[in-house]
DRENLUM-726814 format. One record per residue: residue in one letter; chain; x, y, z of N, C-alpha, C in turn. Coordinates in nm, 2 decimals, m for minus. Each point is the difference from the previous one (the first is absolute). Last residue first. Example, Ala and Ser with C-alpha at 12.3 -4.5 7.8 and 13.67 -1.06 7.14 Angstrom:
BEGIN
KOLDREN_residu_chaine_n_px_n_py_n_pz_ca_px_ca_py_ca_pz_c_px_c_py_c_pz
KOLDREN_S_A_1.28_m0.22_0.71_0.09_0.11_0.00_m0.08_0.11_0.08 $
KOLDREN_A_A_0.03_m0.57_m0.01_m0.09_0.12_0.00_0.09_0.12_0.00 $
//
This chain:
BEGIN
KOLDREN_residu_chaine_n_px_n_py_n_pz_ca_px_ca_py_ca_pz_c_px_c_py_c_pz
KOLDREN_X_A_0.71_1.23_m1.29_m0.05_0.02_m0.20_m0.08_m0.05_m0.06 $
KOLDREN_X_A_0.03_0.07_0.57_0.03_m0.11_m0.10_m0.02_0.04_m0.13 $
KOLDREN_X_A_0.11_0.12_0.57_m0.03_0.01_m0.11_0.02_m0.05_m0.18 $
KOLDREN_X_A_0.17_m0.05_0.50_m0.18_m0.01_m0.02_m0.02_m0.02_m0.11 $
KOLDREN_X_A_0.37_0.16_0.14_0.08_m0.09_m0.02_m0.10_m0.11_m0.03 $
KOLDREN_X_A_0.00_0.46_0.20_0.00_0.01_m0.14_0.02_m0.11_m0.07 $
KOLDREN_X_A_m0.01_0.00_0.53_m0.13_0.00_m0.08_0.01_m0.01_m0.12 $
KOLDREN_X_A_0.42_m0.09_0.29_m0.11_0.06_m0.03_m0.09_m0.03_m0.08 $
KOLDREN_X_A_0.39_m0.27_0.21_0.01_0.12_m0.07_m0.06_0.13_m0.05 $
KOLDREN_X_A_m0.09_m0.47_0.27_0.12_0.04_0.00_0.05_0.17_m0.04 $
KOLDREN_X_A_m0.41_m0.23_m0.10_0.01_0.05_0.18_0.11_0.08_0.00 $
KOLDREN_X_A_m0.09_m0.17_m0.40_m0.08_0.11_0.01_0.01_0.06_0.19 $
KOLDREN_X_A_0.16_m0.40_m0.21_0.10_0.15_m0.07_m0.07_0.07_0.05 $
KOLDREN_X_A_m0.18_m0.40_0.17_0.12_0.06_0.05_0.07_0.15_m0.05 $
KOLDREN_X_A_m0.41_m0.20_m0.26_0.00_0.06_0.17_0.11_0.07_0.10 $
KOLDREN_X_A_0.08_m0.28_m0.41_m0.05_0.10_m0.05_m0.04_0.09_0.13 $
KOLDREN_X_A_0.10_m0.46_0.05_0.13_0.07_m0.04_m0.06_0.19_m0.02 $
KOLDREN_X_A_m0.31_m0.30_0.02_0.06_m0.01_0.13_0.11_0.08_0.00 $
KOLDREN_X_A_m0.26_m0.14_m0.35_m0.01_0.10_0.03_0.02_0.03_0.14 $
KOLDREN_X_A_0.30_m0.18_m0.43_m0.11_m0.05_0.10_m0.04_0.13_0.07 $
KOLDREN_X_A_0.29_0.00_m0.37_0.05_m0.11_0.06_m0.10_m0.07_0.11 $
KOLDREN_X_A_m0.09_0.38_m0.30_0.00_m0.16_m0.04_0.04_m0.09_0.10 $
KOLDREN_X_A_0.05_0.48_0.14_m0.18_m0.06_0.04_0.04_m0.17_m0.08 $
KOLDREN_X_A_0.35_0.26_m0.03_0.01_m0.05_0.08_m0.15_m0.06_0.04 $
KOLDREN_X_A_0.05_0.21_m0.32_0.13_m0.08_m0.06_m0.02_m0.10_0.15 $
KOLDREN_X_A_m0.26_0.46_m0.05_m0.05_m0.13_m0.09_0.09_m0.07_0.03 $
KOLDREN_X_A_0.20_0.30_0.23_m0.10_m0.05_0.09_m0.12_m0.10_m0.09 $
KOLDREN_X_A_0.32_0.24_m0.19_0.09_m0.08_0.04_m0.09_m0.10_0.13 $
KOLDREN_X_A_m0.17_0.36_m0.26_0.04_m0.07_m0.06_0.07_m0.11_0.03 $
KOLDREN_X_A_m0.12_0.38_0.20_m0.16_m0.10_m0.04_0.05_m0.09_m0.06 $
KOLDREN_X_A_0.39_0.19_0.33_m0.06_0.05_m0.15_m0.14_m0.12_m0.04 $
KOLDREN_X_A_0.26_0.08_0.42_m0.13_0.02_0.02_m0.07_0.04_m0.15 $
KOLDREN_X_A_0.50_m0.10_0.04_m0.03_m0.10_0.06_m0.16_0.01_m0.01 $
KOLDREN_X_A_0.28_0.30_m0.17_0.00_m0.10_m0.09_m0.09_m0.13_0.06 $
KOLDREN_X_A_0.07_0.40_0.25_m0.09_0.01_m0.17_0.00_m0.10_m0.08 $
KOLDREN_X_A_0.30_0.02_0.38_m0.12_m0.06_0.02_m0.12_m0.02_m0.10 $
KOLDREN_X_A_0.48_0.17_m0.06_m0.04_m0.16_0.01_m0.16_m0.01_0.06 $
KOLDREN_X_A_0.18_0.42_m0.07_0.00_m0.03_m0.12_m0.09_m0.18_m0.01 $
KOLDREN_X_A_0.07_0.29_0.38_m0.07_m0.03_m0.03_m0.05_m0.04_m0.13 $
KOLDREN_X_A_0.37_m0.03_0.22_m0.09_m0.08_0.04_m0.13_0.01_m0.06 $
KOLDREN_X_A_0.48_0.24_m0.08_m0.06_m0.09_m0.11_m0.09_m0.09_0.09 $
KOLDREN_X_A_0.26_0.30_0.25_m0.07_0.08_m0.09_m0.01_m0.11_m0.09 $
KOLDREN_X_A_0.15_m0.22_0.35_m0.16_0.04_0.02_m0.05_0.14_m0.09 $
KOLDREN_X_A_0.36_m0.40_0.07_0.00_0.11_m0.09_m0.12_0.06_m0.04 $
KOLDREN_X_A_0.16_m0.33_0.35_0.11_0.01_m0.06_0.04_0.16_m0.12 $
KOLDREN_X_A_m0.40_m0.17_0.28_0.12_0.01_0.12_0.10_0.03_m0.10 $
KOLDREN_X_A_m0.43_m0.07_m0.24_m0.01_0.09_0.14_0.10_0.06_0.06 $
KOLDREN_X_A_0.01_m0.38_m0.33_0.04_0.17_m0.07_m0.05_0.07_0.11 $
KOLDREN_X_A_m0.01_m0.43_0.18_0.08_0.01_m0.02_0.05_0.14_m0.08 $
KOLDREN_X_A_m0.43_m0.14_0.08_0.06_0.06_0.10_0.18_0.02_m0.02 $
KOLDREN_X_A_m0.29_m0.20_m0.33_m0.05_0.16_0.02_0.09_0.03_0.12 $
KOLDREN_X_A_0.05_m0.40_m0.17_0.06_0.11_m0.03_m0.05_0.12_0.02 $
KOLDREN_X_A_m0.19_m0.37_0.24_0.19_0.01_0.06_0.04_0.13_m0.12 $
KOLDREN_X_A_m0.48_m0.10_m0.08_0.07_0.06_0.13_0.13_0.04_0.03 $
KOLDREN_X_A_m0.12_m0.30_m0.33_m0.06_0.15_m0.09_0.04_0.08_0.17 $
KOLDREN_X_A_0.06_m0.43_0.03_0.12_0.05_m0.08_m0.03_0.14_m0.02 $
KOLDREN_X_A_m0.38_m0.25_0.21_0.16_0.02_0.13_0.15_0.07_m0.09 $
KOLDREN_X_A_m0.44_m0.17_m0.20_0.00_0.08_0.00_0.09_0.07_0.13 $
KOLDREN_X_A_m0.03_m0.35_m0.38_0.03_0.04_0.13_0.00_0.10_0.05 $
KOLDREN_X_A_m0.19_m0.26_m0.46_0.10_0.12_0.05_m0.02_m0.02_0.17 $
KOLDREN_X_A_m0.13_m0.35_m0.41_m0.05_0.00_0.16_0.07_0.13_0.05 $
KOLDREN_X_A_0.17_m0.15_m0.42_m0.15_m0.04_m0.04_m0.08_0.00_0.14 $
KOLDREN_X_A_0.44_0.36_m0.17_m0.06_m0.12_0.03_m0.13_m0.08_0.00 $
KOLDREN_X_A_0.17_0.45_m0.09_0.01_m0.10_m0.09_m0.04_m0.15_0.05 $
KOLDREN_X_A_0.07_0.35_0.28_m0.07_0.06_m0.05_m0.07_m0.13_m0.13 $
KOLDREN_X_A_0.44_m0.02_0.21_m0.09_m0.06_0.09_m0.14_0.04_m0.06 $
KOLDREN_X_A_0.38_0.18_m0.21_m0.04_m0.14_m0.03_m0.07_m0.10_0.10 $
KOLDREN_X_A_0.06_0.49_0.06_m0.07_m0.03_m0.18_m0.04_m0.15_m0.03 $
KOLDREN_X_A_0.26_0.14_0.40_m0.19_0.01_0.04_m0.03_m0.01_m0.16 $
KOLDREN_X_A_0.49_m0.01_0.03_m0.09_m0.13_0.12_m0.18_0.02_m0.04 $
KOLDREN_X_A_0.29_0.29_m0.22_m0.05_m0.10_m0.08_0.01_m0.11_0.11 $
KOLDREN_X_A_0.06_0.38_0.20_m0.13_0.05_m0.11_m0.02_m0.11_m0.10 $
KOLDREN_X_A_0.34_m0.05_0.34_m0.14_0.02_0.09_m0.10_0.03_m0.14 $
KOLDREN_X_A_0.44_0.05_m0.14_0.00_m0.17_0.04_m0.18_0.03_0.10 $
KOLDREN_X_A_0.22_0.40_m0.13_m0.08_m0.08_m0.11_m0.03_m0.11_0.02 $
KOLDREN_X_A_0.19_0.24_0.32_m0.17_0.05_m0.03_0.00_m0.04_m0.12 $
KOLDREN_X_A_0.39_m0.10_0.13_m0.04_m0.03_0.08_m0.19_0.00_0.04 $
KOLDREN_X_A_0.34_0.24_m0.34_m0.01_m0.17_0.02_m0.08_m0.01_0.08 $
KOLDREN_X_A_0.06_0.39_0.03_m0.06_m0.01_m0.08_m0.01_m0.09_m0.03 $
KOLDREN_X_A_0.28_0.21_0.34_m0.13_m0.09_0.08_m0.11_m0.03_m0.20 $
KOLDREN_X_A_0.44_0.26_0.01_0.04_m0.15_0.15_m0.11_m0.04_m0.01 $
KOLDREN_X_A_m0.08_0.39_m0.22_0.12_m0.12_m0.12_0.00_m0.11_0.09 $
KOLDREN_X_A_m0.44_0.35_0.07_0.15_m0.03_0.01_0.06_m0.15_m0.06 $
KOLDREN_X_A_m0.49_0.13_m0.16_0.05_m0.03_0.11_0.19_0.04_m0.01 $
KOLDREN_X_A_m0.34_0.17_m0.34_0.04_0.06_0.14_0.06_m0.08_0.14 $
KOLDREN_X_A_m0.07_m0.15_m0.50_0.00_0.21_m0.05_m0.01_0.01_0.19 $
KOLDREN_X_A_m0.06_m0.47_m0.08_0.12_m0.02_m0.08_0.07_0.22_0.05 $
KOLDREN_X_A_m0.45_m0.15_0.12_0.09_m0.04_0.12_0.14_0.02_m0.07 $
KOLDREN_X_A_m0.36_0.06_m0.23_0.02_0.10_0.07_0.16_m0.02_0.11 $
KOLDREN_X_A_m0.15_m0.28_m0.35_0.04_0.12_m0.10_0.03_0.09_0.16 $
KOLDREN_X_A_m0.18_m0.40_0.09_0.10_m0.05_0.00_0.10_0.14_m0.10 $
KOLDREN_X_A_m0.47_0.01_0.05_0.02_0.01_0.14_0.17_m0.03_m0.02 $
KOLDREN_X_A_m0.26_m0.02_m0.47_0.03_0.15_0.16_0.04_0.01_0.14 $
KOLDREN_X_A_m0.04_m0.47_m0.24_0.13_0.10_m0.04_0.01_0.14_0.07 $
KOLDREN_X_A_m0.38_m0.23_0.17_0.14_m0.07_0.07_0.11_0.10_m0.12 $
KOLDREN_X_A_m0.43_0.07_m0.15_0.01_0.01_0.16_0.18_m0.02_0.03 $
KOLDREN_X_A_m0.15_m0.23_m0.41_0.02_0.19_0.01_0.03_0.03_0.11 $
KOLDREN_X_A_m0.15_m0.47_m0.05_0.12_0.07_m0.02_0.08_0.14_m0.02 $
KOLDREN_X_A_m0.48_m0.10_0.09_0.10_m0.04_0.16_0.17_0.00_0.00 $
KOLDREN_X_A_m0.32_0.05_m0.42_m0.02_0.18_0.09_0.03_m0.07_0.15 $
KOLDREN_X_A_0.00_m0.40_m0.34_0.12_0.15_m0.02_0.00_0.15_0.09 $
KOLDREN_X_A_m0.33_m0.40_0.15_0.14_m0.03_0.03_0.11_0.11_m0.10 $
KOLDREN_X_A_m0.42_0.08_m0.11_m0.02_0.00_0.14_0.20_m0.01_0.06 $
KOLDREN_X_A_m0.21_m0.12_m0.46_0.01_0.16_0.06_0.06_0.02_0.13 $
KOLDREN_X_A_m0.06_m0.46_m0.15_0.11_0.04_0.00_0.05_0.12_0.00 $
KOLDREN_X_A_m0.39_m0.19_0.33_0.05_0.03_m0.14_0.10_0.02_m0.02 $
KOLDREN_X_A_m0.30_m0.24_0.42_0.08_0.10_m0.03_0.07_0.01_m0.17 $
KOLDREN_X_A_m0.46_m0.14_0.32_0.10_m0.04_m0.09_0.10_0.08_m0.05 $
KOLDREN_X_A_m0.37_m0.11_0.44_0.08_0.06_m0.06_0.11_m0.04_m0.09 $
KOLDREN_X_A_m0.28_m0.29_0.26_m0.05_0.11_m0.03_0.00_0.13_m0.12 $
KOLDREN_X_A_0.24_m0.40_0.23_m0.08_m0.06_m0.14_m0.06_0.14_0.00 $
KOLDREN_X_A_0.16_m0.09_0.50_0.07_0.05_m0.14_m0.14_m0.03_m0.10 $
KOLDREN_X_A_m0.20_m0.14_0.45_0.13_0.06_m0.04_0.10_m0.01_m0.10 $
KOLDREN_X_A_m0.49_m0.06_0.36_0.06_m0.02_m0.18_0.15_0.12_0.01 $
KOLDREN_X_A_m0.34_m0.26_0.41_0.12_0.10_m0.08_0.03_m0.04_m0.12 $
KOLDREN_X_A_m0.40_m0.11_0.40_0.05_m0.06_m0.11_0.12_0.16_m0.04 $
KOLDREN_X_A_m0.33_m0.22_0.44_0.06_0.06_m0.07_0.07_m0.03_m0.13 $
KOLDREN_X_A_m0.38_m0.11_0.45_0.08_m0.09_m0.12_0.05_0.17_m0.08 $
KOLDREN_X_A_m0.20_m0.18_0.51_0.00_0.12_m0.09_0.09_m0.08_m0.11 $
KOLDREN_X_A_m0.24_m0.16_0.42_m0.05_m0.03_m0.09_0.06_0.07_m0.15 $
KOLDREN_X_A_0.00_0.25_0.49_0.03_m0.12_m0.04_m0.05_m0.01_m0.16 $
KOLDREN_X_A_0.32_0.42_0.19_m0.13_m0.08_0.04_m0.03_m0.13_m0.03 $
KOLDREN_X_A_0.31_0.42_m0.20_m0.02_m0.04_0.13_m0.13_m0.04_m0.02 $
KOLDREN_X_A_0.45_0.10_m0.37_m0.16_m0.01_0.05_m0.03_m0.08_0.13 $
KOLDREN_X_A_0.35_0.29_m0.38_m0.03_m0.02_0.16_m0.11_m0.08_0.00 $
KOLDREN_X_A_0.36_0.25_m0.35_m0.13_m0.11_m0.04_m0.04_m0.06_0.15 $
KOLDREN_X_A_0.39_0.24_0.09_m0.08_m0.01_m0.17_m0.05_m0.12_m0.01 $
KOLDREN_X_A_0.29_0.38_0.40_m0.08_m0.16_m0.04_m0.01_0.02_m0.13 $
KOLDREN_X_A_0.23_0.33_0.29_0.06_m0.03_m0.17_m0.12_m0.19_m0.02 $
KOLDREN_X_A_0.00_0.28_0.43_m0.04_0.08_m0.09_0.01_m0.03_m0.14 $
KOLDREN_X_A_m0.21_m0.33_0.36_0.15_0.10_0.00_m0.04_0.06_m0.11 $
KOLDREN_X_A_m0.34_m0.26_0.31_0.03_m0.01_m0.12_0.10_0.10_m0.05 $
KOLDREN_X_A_m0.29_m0.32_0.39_0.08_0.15_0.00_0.08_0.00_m0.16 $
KOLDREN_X_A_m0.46_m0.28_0.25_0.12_0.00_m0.07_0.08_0.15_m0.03 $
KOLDREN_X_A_m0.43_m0.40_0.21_0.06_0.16_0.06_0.16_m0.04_m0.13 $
KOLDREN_X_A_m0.57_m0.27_0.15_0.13_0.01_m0.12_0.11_0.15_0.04 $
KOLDREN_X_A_m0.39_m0.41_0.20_0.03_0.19_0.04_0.16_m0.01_m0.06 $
KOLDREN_X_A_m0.51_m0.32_m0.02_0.14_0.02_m0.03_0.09_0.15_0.04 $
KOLDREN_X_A_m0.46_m0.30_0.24_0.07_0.10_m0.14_0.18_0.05_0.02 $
KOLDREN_X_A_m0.37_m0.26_0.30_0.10_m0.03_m0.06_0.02_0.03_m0.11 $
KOLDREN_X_A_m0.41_0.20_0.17_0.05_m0.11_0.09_0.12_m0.06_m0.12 $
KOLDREN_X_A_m0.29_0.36_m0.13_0.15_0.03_0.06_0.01_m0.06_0.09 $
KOLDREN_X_A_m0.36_m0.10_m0.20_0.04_0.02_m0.10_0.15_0.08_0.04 $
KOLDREN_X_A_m0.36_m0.13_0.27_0.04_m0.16_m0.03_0.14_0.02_m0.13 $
KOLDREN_X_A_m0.28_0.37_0.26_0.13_m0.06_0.09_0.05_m0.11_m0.10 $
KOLDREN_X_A_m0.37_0.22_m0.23_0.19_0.08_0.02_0.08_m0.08_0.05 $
KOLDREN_X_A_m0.44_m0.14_m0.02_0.08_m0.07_m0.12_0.14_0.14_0.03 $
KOLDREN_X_A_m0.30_0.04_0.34_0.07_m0.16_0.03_0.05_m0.02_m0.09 $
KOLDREN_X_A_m0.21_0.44_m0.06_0.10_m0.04_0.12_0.06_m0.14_0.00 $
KOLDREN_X_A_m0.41_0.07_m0.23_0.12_0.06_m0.06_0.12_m0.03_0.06 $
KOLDREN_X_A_m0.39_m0.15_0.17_0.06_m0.09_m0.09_0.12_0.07_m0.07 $
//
């Protein structure tokens, strides 16, 4: 009896196969499956919070002022108040926080790593967790782990 309820029980069964890349999120394989995402509302951001984002950016805009060259210091300010005011935004992109990082890479890579501190700061990673936590993931792929971390 045993036997006959197996055969009856892998007579037309389902055969599910899925390959899953490295950057998925939130995956699910098989049938019947229901998922749910919550995103933003989580995280509230303060007006503490947004002054120690305005700090950041002066120090960063103090350094770039005390070592970039004369030809290229414009040019690393316009990138520092692109990502301040993409930062500001109410959805940040995280394709701007990129283009400038790469951009102080190629143009003035003794101030990169000034820029990235700014970028993997816990703080700028709260700012960006509000906006959603999708957004928040990406900083953390994009940039590193310190970007986790939360006050």
């Amino acid at each position: 009896m045993a036997d006959e309820e197996a055969r009856k029980l892998s007579v037309g069964g389902d055969y599910i196969q899925a390959t899953i890349g490295d950057n998925a999120r939130q995956v699910a394989v098989g049938k019947d499956i229901v998922q749910q995402q919550h995103v933003g509302g989580s995280v509230e951001v303060t007006e503490t919070d947004l002054e120690q984002v305005r700090q950041l950016f002066a120090e960063l805009k103090q350094q770039i002022e005390q070592a970039a060259p004369p030809e290229k210091k414009s040019a690393a300010m316009e990138r520092v108040t692109e990502l301040e005011n993409e930062l500001a935004s109410k959805k940040p992109a995280l394709t701007t926080f990129e283009y400038v990082r790469n951009w102080f890479g190629k143009n003035l890579p003794s101030l990169l790593g000034a820029v990235t501190s700014v970028l993997v700061n816990p703080i700028v990673g709260k700012v960006v967790e509000a906006a959603g936590e999708i957004a928040a993931g990406e900083l953390k792929c994009r940039f590193g782990q310190q970007a986790d971390s939360k006050e």
